[in-house]
Each structure stands twice: as C-alpha cells, then as structure tokens.
mmCIF entry with sequence, helices, sheets and N, C-alpha, C, O atoms, coordinates in Angstrom:
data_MODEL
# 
_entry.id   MODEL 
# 
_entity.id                         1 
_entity.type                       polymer 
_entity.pdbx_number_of_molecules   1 
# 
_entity_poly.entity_id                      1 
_entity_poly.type                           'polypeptide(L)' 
_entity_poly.nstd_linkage                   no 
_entity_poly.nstd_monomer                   no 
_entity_poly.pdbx_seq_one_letter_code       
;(UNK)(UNK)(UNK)(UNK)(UNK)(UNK)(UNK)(UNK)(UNK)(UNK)(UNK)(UNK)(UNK)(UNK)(UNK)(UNK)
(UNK)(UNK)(UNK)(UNK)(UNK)(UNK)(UNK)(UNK)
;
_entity_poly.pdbx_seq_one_letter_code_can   XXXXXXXXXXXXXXXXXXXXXXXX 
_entity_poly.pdbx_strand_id                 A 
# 
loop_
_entity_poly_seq.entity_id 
_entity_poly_seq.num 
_entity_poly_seq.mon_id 
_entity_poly_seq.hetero 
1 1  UNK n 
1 2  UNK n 
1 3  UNK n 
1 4  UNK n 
1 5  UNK n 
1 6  UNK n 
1 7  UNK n 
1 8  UNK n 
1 9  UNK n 
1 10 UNK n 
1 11 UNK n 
1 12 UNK n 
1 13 UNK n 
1 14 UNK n 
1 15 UNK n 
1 16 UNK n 
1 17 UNK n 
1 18 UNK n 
1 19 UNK n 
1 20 UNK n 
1 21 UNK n 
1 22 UNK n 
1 23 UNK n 
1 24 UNK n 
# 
_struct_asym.id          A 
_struct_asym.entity_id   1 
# 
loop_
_struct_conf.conf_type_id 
_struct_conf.id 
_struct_conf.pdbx_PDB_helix_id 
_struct_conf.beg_label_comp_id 
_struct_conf.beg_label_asym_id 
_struct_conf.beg_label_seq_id 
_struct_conf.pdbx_beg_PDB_ins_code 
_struct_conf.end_label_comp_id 
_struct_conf.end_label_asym_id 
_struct_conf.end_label_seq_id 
_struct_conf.pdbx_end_PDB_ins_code 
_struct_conf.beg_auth_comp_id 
_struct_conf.beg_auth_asym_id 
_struct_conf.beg_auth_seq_id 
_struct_conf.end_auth_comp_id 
_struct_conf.end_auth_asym_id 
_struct_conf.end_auth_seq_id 
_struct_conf.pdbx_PDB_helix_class 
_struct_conf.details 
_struct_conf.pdbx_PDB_helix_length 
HELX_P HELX_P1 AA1 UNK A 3  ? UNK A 13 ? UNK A 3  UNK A 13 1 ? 11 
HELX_P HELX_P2 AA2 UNK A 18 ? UNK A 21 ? UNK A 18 UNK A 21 1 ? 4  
# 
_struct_conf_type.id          HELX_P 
_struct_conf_type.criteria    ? 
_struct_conf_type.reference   ? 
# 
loop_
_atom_site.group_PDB 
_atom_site.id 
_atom_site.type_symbol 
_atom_site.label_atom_id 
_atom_site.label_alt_id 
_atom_site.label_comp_id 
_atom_site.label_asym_id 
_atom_site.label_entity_id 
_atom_site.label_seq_id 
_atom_site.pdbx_PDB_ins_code 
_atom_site.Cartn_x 
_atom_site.Cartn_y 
_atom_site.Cartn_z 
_atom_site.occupancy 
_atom_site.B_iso_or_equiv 
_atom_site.pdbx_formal_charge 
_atom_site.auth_seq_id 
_atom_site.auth_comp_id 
_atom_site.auth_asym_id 
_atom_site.auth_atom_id 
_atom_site.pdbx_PDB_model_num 
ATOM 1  N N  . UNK A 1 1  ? 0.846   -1.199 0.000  1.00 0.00 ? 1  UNK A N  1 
ATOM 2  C CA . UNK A 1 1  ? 0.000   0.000  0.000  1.00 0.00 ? 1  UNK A CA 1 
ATOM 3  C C  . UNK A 1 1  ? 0.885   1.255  0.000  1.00 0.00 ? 1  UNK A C  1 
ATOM 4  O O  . UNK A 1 1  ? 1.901   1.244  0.695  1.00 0.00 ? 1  UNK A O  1 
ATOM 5  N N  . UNK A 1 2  ? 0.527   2.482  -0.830 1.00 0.00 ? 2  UNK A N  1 
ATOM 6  C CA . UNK A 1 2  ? 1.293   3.333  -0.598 1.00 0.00 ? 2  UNK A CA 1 
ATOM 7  C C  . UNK A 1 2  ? 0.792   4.184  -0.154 1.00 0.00 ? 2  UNK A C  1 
ATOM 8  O O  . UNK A 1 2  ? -0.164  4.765  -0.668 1.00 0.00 ? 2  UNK A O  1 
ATOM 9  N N  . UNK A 1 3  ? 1.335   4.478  0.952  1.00 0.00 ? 3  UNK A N  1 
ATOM 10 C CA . UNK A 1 3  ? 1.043   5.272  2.277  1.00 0.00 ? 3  UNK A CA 1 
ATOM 11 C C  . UNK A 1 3  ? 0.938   6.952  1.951  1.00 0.00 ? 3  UNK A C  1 
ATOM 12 O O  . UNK A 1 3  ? 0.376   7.793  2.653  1.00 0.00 ? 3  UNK A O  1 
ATOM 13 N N  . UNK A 1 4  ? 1.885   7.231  0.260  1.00 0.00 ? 4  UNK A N  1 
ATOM 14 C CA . UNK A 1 4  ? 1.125   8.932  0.479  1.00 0.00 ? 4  UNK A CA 1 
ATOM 15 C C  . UNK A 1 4  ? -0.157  9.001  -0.131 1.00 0.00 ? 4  UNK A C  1 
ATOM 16 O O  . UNK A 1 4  ? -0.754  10.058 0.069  1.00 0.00 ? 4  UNK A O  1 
ATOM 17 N N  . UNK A 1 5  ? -0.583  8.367  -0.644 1.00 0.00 ? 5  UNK A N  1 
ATOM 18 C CA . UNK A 1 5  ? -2.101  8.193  -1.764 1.00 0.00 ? 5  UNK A CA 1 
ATOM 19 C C  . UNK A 1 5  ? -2.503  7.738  -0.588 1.00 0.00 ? 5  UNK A C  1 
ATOM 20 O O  . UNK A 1 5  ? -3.579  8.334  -0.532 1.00 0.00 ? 5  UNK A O  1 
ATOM 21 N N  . UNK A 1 6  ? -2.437  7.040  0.538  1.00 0.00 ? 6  UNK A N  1 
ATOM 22 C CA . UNK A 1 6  ? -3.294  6.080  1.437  1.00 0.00 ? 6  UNK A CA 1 
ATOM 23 C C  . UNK A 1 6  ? -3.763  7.714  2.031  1.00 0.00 ? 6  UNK A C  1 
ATOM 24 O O  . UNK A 1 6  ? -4.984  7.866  2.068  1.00 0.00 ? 6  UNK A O  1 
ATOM 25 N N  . UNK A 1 7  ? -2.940  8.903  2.481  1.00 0.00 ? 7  UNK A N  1 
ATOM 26 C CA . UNK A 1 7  ? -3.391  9.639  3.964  1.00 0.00 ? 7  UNK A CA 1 
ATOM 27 C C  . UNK A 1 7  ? -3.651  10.652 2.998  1.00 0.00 ? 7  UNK A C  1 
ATOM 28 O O  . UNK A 1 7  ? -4.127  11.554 3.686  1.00 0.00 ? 7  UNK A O  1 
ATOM 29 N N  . UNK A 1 8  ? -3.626  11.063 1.775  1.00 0.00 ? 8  UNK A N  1 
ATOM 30 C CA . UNK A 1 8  ? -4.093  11.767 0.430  1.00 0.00 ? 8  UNK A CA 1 
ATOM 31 C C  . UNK A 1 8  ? -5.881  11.401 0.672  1.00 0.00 ? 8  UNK A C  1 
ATOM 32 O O  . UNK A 1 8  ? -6.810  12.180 0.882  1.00 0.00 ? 8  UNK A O  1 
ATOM 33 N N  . UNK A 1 9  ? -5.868  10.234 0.569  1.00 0.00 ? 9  UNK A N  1 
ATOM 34 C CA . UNK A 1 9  ? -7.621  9.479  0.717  1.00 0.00 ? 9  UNK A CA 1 
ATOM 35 C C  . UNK A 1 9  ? -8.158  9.972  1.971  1.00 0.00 ? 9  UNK A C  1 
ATOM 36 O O  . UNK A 1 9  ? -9.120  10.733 2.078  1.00 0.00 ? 9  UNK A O  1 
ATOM 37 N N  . UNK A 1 10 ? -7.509  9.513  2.852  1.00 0.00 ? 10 UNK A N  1 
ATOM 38 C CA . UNK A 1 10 ? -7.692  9.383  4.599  1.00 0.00 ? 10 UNK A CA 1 
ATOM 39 C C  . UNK A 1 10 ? -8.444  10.570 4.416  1.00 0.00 ? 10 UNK A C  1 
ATOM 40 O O  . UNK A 1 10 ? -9.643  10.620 4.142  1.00 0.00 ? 10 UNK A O  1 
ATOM 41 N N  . UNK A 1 11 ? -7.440  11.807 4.633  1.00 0.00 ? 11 UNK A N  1 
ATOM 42 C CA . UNK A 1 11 ? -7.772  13.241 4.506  1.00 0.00 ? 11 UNK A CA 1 
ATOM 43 C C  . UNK A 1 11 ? -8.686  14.195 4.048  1.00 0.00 ? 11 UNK A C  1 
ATOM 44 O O  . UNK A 1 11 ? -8.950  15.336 4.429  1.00 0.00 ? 11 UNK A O  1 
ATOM 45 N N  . UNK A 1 12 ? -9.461  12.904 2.412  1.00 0.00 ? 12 UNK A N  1 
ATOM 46 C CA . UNK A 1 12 ? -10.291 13.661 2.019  1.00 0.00 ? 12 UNK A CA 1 
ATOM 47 C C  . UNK A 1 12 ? -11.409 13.163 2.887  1.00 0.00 ? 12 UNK A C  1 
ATOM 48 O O  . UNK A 1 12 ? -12.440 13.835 2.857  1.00 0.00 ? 12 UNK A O  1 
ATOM 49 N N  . UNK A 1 13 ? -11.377 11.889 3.810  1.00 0.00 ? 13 UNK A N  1 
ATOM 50 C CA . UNK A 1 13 ? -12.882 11.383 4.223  1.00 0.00 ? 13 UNK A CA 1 
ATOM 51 C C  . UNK A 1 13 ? -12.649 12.215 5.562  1.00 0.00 ? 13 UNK A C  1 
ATOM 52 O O  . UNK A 1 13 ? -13.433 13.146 5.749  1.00 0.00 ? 13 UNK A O  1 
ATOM 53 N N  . UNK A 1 14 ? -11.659 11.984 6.511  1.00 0.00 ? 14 UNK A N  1 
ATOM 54 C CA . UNK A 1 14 ? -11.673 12.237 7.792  1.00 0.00 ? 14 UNK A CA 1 
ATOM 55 C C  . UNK A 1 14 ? -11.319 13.676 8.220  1.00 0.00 ? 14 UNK A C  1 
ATOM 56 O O  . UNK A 1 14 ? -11.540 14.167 9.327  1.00 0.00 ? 14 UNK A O  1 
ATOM 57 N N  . UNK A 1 15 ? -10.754 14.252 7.200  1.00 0.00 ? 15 UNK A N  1 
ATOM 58 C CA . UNK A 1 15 ? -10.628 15.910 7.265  1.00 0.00 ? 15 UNK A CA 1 
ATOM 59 C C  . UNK A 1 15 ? -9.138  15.423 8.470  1.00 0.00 ? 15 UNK A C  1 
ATOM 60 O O  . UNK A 1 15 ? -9.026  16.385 9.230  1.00 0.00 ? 15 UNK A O  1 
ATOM 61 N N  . UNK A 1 16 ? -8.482  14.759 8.699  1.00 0.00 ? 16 UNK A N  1 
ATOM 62 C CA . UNK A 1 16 ? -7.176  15.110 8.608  1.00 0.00 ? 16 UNK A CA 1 
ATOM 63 C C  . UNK A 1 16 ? -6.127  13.700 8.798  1.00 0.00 ? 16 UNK A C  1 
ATOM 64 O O  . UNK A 1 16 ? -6.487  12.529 8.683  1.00 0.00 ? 16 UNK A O  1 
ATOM 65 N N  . UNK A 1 17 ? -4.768  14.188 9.113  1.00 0.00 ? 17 UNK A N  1 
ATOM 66 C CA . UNK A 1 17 ? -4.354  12.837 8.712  1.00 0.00 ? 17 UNK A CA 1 
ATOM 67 C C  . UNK A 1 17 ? -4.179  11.878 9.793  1.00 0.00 ? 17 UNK A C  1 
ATOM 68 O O  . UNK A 1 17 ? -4.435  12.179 10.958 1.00 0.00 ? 17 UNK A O  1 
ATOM 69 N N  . UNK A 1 18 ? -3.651  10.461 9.360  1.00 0.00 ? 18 UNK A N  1 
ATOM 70 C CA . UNK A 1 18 ? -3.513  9.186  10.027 1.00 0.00 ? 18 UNK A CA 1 
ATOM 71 C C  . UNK A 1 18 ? -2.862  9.288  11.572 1.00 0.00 ? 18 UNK A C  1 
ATOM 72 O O  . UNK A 1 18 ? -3.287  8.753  12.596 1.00 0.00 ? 18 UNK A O  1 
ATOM 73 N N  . UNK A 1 19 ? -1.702  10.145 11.398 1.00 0.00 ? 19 UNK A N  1 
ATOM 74 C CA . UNK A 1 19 ? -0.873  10.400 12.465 1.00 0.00 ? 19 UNK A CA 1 
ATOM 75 C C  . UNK A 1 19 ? -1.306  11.226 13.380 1.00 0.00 ? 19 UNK A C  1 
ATOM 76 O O  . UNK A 1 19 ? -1.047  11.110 14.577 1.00 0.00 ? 19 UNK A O  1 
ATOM 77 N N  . UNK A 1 20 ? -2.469  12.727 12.535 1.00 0.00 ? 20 UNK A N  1 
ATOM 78 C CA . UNK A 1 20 ? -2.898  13.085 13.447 1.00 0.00 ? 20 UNK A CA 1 
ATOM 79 C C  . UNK A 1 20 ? -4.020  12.550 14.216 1.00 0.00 ? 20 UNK A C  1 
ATOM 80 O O  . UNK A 1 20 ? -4.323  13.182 15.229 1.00 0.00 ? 20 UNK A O  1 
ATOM 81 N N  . UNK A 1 21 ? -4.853  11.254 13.855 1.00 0.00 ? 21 UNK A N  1 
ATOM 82 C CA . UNK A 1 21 ? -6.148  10.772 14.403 1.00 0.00 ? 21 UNK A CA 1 
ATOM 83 C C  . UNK A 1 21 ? -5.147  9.884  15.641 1.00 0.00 ? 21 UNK A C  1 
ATOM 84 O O  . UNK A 1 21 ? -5.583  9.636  16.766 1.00 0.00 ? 21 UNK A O  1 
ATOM 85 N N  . UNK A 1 22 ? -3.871  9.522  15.202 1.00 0.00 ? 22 UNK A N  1 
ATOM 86 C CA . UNK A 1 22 ? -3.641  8.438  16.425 1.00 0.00 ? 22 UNK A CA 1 
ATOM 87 C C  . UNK A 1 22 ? -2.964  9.342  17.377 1.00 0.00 ? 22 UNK A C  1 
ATOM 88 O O  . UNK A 1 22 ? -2.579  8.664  18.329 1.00 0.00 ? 22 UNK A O  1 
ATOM 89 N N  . UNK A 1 23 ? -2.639  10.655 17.528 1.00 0.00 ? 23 UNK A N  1 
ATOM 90 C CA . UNK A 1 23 ? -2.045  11.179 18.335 1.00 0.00 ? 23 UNK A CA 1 
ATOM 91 C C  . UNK A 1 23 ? -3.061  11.673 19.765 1.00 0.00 ? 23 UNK A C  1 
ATOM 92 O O  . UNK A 1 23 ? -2.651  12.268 20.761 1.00 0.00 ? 23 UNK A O  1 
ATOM 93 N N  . UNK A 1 24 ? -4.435  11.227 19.495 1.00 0.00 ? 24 UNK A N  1 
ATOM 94 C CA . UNK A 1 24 ? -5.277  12.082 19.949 1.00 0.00 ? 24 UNK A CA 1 
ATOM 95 C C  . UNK A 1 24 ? -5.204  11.072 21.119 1.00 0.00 ? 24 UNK A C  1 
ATOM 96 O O  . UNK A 1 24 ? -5.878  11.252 22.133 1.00 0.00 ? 24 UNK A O  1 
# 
C-alpha cells in the first residue's frame, strides 16, 4: 500500500491525517 495516496484518501474522508487521528 502506498502510504502517500493512502493519507491523500484518509484526509479527504476524515478531514485530517492518520498520524494526526492516532495522536489524539
């Protein structure tokens, strides 16, 4: 999987990115 197209996607559903949802 490539991870910049993966948080490119993420971003458009979740309004932000991977690293920032797990930091919370």
């Amino acid at each position: 999987m490539h991870l910049g197209r993966f948080s490119v996607q993420y971003r458009e559903k979740f309004g932000e990115t991977p690293s920032a949802t797990l930091r919370r």
